[in-house]
Each structure stands twice: as C-alpha cells, then as structure tokens.
SEDREN-791448 format. One record per residue: residue number from 1; residue in one letter; z, y, x of N, C-alpha, C, CB in turn. Coordinates in Angstrom, 2 decimals. Atoms other than C-alpha are relative to their C-alpha. Glycine has a CB too. Example, Ala and Ser with C-alpha at 12.3 -4.5 7.8 and 13.67 -1.06 7.14 Angstrom:
% residues 2
resi, resn, n_c3, n_c2, n_c1, ca_c3, ca_c2, ca_c1, c_c3, c_c2, c_c1, cb_c3, cb_c2, cb_c1
1, A, 0.00, -1.19, 0.89, 7.80, -4.50, 12.30, 0.00, 1.20, 0.90, 1.25, 0.03, -0.99
2, S, -0.06, -1.19, -0.82, 7.14, -1.06, 13.67, 0.73, 1.09, -0.77, -1.42, 0.46, 0.41
% end
This chain:
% residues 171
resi, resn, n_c3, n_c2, n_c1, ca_c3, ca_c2, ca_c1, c_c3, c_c2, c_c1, cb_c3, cb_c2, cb_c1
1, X, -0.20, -0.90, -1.11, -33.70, -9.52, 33.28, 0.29, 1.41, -0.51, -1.24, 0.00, 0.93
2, X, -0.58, -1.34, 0.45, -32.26, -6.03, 33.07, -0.10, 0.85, 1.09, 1.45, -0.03, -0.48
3, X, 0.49, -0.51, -1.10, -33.78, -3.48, 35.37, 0.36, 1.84, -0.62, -1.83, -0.65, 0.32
4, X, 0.03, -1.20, 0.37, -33.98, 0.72, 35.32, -1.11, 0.24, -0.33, 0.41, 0.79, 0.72
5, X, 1.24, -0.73, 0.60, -36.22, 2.43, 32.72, -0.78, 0.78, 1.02, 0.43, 1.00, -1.13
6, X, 1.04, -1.00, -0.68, -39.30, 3.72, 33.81, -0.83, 1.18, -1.19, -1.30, -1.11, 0.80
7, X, 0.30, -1.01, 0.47, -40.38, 7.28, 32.78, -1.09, -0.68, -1.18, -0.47, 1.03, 1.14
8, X, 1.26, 0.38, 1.08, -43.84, 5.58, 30.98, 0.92, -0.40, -0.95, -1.25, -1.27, 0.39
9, X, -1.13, 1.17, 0.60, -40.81, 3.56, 29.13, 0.71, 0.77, -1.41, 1.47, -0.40, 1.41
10, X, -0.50, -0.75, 0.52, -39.50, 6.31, 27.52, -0.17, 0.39, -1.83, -0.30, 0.80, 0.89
11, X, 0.66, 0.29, 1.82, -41.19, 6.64, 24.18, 0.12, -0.80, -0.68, -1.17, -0.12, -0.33
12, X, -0.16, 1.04, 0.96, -40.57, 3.20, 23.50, 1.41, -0.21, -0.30, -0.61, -1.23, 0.47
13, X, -1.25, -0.19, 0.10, -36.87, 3.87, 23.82, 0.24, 0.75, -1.21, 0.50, 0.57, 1.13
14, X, -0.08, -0.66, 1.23, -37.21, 6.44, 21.15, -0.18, -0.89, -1.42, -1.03, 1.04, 0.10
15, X, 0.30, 1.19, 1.21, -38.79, 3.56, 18.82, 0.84, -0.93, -0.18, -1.16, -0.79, 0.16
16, X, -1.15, 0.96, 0.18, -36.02, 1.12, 19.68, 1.19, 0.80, -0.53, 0.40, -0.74, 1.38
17, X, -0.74, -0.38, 0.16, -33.62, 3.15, 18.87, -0.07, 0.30, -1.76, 0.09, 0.82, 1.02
18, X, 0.62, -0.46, 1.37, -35.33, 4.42, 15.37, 0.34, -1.29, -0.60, -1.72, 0.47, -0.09
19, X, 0.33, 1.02, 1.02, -35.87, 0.42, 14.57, 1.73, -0.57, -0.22, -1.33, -1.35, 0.67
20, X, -1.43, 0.46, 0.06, -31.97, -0.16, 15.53, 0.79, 0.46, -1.26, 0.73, 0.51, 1.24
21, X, -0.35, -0.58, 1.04, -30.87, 2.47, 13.69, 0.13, -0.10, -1.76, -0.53, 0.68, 0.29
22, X, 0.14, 0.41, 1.47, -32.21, 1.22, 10.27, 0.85, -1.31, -0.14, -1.63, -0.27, -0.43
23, X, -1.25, 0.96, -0.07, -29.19, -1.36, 10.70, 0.69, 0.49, -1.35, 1.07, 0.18, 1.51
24, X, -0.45, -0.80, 0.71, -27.49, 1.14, 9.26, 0.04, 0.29, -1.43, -0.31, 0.66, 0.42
25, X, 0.04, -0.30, 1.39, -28.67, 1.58, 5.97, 0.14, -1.59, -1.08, -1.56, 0.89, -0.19
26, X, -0.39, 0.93, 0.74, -27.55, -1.75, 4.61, 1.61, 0.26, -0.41, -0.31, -1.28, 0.73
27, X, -1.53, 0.04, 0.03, -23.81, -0.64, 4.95, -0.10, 1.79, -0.70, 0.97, -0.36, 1.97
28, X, -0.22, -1.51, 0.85, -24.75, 2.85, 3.05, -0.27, 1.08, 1.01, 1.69, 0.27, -0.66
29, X, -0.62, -1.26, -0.62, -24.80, 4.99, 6.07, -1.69, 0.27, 0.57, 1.58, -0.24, 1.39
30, X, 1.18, -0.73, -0.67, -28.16, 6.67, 5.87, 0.07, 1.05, 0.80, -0.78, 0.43, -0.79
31, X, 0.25, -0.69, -1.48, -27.28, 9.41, 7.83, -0.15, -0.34, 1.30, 0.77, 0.62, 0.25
32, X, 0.62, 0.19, -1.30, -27.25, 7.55, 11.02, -0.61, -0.66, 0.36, 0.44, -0.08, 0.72
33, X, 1.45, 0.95, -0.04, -30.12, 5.45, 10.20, -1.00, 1.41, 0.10, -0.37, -1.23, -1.78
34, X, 1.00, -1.27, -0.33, -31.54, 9.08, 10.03, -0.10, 0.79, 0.94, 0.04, 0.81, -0.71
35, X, -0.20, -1.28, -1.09, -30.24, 11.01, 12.84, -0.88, -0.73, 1.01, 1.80, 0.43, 0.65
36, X, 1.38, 0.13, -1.06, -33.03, 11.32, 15.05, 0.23, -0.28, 1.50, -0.86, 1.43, 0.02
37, X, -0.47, 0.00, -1.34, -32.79, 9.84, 18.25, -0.07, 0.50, 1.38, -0.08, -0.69, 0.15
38, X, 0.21, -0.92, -1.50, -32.83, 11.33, 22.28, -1.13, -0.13, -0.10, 0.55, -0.41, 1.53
39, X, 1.60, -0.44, 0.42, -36.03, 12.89, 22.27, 0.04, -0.66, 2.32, -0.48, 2.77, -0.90
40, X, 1.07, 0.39, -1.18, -38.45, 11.45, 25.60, 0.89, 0.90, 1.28, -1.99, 0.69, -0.38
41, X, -0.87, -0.94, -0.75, -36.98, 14.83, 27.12, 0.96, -0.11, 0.63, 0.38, 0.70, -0.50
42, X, -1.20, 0.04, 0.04, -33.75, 14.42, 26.52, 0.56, -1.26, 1.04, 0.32, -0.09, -1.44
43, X, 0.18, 1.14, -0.84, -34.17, 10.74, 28.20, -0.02, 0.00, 1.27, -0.94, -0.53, -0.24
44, X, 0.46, 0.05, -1.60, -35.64, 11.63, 31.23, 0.68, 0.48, 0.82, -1.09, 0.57, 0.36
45, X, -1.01, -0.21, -1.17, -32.86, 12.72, 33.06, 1.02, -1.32, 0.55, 1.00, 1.20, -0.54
46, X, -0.77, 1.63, 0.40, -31.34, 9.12, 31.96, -0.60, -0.61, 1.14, -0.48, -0.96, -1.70
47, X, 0.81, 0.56, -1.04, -34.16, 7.97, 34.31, -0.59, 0.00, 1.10, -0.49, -0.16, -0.19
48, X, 0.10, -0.62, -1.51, -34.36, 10.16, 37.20, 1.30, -0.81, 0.78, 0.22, 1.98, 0.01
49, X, -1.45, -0.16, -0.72, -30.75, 9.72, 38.12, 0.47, -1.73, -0.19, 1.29, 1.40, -0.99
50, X, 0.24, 1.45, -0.25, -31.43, 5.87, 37.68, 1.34, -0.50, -1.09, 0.14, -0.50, 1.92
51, X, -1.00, 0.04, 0.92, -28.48, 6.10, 34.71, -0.59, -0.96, -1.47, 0.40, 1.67, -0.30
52, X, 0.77, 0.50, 1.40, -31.01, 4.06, 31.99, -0.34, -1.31, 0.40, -1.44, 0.88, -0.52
53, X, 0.61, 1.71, -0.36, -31.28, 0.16, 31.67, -0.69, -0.38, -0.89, 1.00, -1.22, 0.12
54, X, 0.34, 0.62, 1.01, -33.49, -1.83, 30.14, 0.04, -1.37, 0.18, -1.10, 0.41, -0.39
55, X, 0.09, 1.13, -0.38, -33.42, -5.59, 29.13, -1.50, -0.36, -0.10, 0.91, -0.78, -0.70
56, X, 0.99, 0.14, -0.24, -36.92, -6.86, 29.44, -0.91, -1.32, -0.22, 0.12, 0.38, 0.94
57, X, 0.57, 1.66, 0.25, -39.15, -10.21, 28.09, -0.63, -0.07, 0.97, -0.93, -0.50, -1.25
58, X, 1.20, -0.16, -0.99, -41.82, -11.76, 29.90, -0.97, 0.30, 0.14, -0.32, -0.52, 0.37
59, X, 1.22, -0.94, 0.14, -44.40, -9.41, 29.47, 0.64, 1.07, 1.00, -0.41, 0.62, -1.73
60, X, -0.72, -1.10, -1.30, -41.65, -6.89, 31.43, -0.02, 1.14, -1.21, -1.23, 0.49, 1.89
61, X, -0.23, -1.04, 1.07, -41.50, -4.69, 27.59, 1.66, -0.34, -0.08, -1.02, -0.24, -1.62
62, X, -1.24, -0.38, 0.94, -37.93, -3.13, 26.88, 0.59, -0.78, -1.28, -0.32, 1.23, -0.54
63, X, -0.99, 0.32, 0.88, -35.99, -5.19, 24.32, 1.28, 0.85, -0.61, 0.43, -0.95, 0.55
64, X, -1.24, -0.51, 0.47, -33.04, -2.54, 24.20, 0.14, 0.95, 0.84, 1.14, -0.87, -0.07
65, X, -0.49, -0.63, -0.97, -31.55, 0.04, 26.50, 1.50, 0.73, -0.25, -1.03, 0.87, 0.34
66, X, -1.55, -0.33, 0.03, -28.17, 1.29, 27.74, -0.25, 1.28, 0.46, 1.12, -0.91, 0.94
67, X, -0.47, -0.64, -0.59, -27.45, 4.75, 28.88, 1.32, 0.27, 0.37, -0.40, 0.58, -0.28
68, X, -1.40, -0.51, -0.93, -24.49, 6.28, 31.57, -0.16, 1.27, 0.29, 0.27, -0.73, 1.46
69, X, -0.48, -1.37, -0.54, -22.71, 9.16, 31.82, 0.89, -0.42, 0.90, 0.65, 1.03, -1.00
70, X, -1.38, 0.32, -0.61, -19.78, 9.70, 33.63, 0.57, 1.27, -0.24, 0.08, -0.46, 1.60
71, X, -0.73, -1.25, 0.76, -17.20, 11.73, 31.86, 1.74, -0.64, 0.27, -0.62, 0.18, -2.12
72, X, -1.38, 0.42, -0.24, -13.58, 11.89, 33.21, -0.07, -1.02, 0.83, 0.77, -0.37, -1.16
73, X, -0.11, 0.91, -0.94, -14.08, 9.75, 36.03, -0.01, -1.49, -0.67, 1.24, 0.32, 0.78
74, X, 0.04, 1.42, -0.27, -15.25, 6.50, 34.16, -1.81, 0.06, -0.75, 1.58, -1.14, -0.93
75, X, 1.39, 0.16, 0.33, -18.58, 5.63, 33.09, -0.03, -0.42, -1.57, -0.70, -1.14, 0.99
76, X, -0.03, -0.12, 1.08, -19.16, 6.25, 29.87, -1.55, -0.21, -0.82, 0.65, 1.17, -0.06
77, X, 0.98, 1.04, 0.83, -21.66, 4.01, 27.31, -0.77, 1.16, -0.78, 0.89, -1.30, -1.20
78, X, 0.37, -0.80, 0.72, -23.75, 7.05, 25.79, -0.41, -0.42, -1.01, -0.63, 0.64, 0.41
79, X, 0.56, 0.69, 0.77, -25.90, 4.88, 23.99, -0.26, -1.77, 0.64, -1.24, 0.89, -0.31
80, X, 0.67, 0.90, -0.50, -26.68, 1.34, 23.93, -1.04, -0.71, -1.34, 1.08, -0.95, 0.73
81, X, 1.04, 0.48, 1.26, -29.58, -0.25, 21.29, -0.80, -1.15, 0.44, -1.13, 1.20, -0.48
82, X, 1.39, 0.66, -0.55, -31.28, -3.24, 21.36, -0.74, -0.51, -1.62, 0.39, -1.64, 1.32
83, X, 0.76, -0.15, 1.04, -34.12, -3.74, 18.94, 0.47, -1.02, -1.11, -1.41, -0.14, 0.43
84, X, -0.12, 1.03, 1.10, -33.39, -5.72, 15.67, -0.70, -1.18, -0.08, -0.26, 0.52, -1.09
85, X, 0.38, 1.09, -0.30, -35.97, -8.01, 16.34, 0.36, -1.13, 1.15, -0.95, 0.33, 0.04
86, X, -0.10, 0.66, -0.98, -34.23, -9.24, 19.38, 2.03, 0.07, 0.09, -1.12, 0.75, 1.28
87, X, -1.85, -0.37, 0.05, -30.22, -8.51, 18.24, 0.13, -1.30, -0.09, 0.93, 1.01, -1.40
88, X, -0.54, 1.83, 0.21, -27.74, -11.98, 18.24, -0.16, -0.57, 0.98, -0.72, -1.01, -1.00
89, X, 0.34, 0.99, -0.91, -29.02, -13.01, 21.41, 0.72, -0.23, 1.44, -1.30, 0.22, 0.21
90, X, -0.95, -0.33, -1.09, -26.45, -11.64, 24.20, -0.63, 0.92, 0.46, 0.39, -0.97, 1.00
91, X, 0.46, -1.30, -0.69, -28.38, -8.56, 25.07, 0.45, 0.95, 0.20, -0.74, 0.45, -0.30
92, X, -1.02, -1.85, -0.34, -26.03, -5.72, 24.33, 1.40, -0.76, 1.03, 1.09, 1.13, -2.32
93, X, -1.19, 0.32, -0.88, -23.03, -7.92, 25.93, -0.73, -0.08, 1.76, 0.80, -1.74, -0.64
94, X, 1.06, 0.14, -0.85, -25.72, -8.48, 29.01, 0.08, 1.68, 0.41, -1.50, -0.69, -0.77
95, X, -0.13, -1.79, -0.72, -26.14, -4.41, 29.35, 0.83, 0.66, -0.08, -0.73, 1.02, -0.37
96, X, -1.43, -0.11, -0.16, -22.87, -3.81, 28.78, 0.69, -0.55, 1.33, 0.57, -0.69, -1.13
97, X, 0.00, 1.05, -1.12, -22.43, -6.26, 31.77, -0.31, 0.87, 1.02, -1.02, -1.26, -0.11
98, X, 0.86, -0.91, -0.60, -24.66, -4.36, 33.74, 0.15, 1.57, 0.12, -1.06, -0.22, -0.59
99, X, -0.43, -1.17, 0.35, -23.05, -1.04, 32.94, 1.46, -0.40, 0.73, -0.12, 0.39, -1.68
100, X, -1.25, 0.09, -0.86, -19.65, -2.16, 34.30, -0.79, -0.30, 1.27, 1.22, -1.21, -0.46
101, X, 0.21, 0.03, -1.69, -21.65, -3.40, 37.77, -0.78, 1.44, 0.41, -1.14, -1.51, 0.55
102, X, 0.70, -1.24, -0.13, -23.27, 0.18, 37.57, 1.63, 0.75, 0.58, -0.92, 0.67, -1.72
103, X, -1.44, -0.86, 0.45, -19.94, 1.76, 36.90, 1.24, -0.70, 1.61, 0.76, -0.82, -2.33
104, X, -0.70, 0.03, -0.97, -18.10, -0.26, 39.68, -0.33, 0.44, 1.77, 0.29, -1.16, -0.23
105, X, 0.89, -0.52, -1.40, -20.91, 0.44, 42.64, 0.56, 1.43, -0.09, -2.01, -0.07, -0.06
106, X, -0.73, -1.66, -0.39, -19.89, 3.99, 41.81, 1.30, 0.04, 0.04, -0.27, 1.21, -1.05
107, X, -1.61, -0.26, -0.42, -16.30, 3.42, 42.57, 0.52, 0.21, -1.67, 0.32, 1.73, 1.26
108, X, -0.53, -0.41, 1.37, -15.40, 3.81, 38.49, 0.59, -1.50, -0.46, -1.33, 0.70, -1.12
109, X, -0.90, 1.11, 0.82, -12.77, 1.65, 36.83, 0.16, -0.13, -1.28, 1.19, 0.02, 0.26
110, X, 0.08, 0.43, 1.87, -13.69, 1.76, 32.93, -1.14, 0.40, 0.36, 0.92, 0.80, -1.56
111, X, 1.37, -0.46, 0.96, -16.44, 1.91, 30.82, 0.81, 0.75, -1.35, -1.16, -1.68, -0.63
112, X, -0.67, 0.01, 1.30, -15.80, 3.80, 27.59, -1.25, 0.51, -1.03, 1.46, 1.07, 0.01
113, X, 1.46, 0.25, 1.42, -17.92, 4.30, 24.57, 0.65, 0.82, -1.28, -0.31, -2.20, -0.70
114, X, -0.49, -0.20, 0.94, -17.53, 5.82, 21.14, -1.19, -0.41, -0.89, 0.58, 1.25, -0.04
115, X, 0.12, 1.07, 0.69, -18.09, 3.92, 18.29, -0.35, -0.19, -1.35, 0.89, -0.45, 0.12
116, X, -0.71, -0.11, 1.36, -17.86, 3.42, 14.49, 0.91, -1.36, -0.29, -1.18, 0.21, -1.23
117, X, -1.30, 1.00, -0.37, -14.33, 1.35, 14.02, -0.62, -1.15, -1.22, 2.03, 0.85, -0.38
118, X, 0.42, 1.29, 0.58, -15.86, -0.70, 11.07, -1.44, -0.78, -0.47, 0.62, 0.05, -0.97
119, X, 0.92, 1.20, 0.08, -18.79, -1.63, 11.74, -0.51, -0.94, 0.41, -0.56, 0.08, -0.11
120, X, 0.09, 1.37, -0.45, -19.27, -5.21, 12.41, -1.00, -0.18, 1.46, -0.64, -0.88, -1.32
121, X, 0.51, 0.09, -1.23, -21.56, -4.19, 15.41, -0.22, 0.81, 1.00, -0.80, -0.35, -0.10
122, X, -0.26, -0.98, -0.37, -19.79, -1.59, 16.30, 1.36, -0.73, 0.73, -0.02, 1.12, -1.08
123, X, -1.13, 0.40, -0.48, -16.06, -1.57, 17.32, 0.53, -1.40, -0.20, 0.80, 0.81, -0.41
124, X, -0.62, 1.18, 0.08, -15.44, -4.94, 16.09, -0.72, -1.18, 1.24, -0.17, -0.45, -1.64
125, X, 0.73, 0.73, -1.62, -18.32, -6.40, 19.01, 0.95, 0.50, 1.34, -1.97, 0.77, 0.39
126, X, -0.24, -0.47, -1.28, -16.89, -4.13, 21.43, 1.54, -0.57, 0.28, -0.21, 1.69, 0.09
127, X, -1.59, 0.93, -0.78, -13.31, -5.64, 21.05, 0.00, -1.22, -0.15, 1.55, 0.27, -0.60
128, X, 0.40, 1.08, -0.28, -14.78, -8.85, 21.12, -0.11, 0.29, 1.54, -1.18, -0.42, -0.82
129, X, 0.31, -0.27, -1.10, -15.83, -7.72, 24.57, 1.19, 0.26, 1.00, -0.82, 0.97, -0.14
130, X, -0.99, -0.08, -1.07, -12.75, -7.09, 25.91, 0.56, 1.70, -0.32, -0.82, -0.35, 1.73
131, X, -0.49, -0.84, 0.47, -12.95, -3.21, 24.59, 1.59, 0.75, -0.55, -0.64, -0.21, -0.53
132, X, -1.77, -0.26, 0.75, -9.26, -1.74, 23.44, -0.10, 1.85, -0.21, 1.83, -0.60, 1.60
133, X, -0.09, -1.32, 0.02, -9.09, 1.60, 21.18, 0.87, 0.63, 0.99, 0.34, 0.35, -1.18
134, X, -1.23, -0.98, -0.36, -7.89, 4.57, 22.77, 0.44, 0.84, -1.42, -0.52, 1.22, 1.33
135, X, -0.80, -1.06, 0.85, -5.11, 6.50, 20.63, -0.85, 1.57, 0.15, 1.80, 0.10, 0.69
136, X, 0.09, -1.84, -0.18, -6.32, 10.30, 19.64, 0.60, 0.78, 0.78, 0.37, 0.75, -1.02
137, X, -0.33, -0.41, -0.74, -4.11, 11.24, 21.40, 0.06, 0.30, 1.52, 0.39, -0.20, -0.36
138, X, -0.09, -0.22, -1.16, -4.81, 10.10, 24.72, -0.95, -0.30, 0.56, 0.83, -0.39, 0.47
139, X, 1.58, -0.57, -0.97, -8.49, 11.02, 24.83, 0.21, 0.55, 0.68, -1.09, 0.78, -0.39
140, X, -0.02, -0.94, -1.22, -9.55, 12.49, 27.76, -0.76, 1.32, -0.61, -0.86, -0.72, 1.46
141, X, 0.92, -1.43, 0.53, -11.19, 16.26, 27.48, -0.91, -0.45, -0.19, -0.33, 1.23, 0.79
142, X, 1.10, 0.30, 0.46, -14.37, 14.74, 27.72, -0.50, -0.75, -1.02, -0.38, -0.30, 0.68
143, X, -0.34, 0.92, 0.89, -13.73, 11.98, 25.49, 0.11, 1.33, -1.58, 1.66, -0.98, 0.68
144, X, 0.25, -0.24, 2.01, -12.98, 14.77, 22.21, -1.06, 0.71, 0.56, 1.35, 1.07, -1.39
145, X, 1.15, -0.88, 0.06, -15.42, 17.21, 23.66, -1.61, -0.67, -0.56, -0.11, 0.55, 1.55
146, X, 1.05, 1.02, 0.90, -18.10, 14.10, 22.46, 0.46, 0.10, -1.62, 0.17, -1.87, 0.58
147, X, -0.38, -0.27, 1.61, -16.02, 13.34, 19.57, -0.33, 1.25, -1.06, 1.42, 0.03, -0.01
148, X, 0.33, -1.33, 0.90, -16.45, 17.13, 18.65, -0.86, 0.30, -0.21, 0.28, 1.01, 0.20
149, X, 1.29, 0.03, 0.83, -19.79, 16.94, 18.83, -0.24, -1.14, -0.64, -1.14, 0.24, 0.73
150, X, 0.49, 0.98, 1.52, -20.29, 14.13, 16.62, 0.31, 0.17, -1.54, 0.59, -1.36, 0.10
151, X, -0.79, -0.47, 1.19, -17.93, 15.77, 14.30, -0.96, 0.89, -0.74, 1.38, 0.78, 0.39
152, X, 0.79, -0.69, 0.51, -20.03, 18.55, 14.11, -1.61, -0.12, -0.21, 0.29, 0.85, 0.53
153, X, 1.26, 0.80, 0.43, -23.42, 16.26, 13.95, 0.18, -0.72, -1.72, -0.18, -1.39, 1.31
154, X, -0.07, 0.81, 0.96, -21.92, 15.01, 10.98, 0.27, -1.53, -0.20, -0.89, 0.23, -0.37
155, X, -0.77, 1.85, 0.31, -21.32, 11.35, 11.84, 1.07, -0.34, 0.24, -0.47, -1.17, 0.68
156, X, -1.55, 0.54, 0.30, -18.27, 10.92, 11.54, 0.62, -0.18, -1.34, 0.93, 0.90, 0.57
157, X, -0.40, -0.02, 1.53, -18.36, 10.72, 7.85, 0.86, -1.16, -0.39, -1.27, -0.04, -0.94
158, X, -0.99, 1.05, 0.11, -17.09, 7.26, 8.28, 1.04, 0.04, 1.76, -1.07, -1.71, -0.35
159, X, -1.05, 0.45, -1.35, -14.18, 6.13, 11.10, -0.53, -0.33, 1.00, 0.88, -1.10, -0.12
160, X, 0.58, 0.25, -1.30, -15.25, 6.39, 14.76, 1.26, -0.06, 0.69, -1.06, 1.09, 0.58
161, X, -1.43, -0.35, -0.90, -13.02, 6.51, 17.52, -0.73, -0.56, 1.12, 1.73, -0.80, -0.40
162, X, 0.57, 0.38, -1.23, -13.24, 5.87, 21.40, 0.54, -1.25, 0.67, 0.13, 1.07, 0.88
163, X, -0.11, 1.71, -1.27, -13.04, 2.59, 23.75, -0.06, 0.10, 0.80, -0.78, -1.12, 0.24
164, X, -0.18, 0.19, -1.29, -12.11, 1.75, 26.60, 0.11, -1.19, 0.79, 0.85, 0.55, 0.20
165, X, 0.19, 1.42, -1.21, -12.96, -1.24, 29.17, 0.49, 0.22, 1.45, -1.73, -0.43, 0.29
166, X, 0.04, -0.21, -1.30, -11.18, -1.37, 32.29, -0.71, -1.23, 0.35, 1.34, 0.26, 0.67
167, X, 1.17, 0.66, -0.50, -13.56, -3.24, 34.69, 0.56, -0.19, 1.72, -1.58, 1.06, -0.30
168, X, -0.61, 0.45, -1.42, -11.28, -2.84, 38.33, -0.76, 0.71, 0.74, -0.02, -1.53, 0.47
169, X, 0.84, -0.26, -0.76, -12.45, -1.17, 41.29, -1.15, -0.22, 1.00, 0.38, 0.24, 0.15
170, X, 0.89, 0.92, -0.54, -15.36, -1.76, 43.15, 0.19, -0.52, 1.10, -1.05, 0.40, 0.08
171, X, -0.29, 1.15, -0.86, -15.13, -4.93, 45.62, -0.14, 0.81, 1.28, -1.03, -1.37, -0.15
% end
C-alpha cells in the first residue's frame, strides 16, 4: 500500500534516504552517498500540502518515499528512495505509479525527474519505465534552475540530465 507521509514519519524518511544513499558508494560516488539528505524541516512542507508518499509493510512502517513538486506545469519527481533492504521488489516503479495518478488528479500531463544518466538505478530504470531524456536544450526554466542547483551542490561530477514521462490528461 502507498499512502501520504505523516509528519511523525518524517525522521524516518531522513534514515531511508541516508541507508539508500550508501548505494552509491559501490560505483565510487561518495559524494552522494554523503550529501546529506532533506532535513525533517525541509520535509514538512512535502507533508502538509499532501505532496509526500510512502510505500508501507504490514506493520504500516515506510519502506521508501516519493516527493512532488510542480515545476513548469508538470509534476516533477524531487526525490524518490526506497530503502535497500526492500529495493528489487517494484516499489519505486509502484510510487512512481502513484506520482503520475497524483500528477493527473491535478490536471498535469508529465512527470519529470532528474537523474544520473549511468547509473543502473538511475536513468537506465527510469527508461525502463517509459522515461525519455530531455535534450539541454529543451529544458524548461525550471528544469535548469534545478540542474543549476545541483551543479552548484556539486553532483554533477558525473552525467545527470532530466526526464520526462508523459502520463495524458486527467480522465
């Protein structure tokens, strides 16, 4: 099941994200096994505005979570993580899922996301998914205004770029 984070919830989002993150450092890229993730704070607007999913066992604990923006009129994948102990199983394609029926209730016809292009559970899942780069060129403003901050976070040391899912308007 895949429901909206609850505020108490929040802290453990910070930990999933930390344990995801250490993915990362098998492919060399300790920096973003290090970059520290959305602080509790930073979250809780994710979860007012009902923009934060989580998938959930049967105890009803978080397995992963997705956040939504909406930048340039489509709904845009801020983050999505689900814990390493529970990756392989269809959970990020599942809140990904769940992010397009978010994204179409609000009248929005993509999802888009940014990425890193080679890593195997990165851009290469997401165009499994149906995903398709966008050209540099024909980011949207909001689309580099991310890019530019990641640039200037530093991760971009390896190849990122942005995605795009159209998803159709809502029924």
């Amino acid at each position: 099941m895949i429901r909206a984070v609850r505020s108490d919830e929040l802290a453990l989002l910070v930990e999933i994200e930390r344990a995801a993150g250490e993915s990362f450092r098998s492919l060399g890229m300790d920096l973003v096994a290090d970059d520290e993730p959305a602080s509790v704070e930073e979250l809780a607007p994710y979860a007012e505005a009902s923009r934060a999913f989580v998938p959930v066992d049967a105890g009803d604990r978080p397995l992963g979570y997705l956040l939504i923006d909406v930048v340039d009129e489509a709904a845009h994948i801020t983050q999505v993580s689900v814990h390493p102990d529970h990756a392989r199983q269809g959970i990020g394609r599942a809140l990904i899922e769940r992010a397009a029926s978010w994204a179409r209730q609000h009248g929005l016809d993509a999802l888009t996301l940014t990425t890193y292009v080679e890593v195997p559970w990165n851009g290469p899942y997401y165009e499994r998914l149906g995903f398709r780069y966008i050209p540099a060129g024909e980011e949207t403003l909001g689309l580099r205004a991310i890019r530019a901050h990641e640039h200037a976070s530093g991760l971009d040391a390896w190849p990122r770029a942005c995605m795009s899912l159209p998803i159709g308007a809502r029924a």
